[in-house]
Phi, psi and omega in degrees: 000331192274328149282013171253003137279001189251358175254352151295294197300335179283327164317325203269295159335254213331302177301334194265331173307302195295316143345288215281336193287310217282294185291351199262351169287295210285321175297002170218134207248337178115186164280137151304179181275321197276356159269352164263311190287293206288008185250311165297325162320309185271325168335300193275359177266353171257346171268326178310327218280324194325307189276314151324313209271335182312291172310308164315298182311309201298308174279012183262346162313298181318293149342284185308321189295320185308285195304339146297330189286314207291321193281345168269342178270348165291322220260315188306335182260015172281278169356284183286347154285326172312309181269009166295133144008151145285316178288351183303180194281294148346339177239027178305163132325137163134183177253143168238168179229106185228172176224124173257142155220146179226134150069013157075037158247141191268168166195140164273138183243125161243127180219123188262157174230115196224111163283341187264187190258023183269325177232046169092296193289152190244168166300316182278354201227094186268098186289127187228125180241127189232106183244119164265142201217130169272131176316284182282120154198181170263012184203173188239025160281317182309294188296359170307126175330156164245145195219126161214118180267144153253159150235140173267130181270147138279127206283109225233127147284132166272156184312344156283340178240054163263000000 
């Protein structure tokens, strides 16, 4: 008896499974088109946004980069004032203007030499300001000058080795 209920009951299993397979193919029909079209739709309005900001970065790289090149060519024509003479010629007072290119870029160099006590410096003393300003850039943070001041001594014998 207990096996013709337990082959009733595998019978019974068996009709209610195939039942529950039977409704659930027919209630899942997949996606509409029109549910692929507006899932694609936000997909490519997130690659787009994507690919903008690709560009932005890029040229802002591009930027940071000028302005690194303008603080190596402040420091490098910095240098070469340092290691000049205190007597050459090159380090009177006054201002100059030159145009450099680094890396197929343009820059402006501007360079004061101020000896007097209206920007710090002395008979003895020189404030030397060196502003380099990239030609090109997109933004008006970039073309803004890099600016780097010294000051230079003039070398004085002290009262012992006279």
């Amino acid at each position: 008896m207990s096996t013709i209920n337990w082959m009733k009951f595998r019978r019974h299993a068996q009709m209610q499974v195939g039942a529950c397979a039977a409704r659930n193919s027919d209630s899942e029909q997949g996606f509409t088109l029109l549910e692929t079209t507006i899932a694609l739709l936000i997909m490519m309005i997130g690659a787009l946004a994507m690919g903008s900001l690709f560009v932005l970065a890029t040229n802002y790289n591009s930027d940071a980069n000028d302005r690194a090149l303008a603080l190596a060519l402040a420091q490098q024509q910095m240098e070469v004032l340092r290691k000049t003479p205190s007597t050459d010629a090159t380090l009177n007072p006054g201002s100059t203007t030159t145009t450099l290119t680094s890396a197929n870029r343009q820059y402006t160099v501007v360079t004061n030499i101020c000896a007097t006590s209206d920007c710090g410096g002395s008979a003895s003393l020189k404030i030397i300001t060196i502003q380099v300003s990239p030609q090109a850039g997109t933004r008006d943070w970039v073309r803004g000058p890099v600016t780097v001041v010294s000051q230079r001594a003039v070398p004085v014998l002290g009262a012992h080795l006279q």
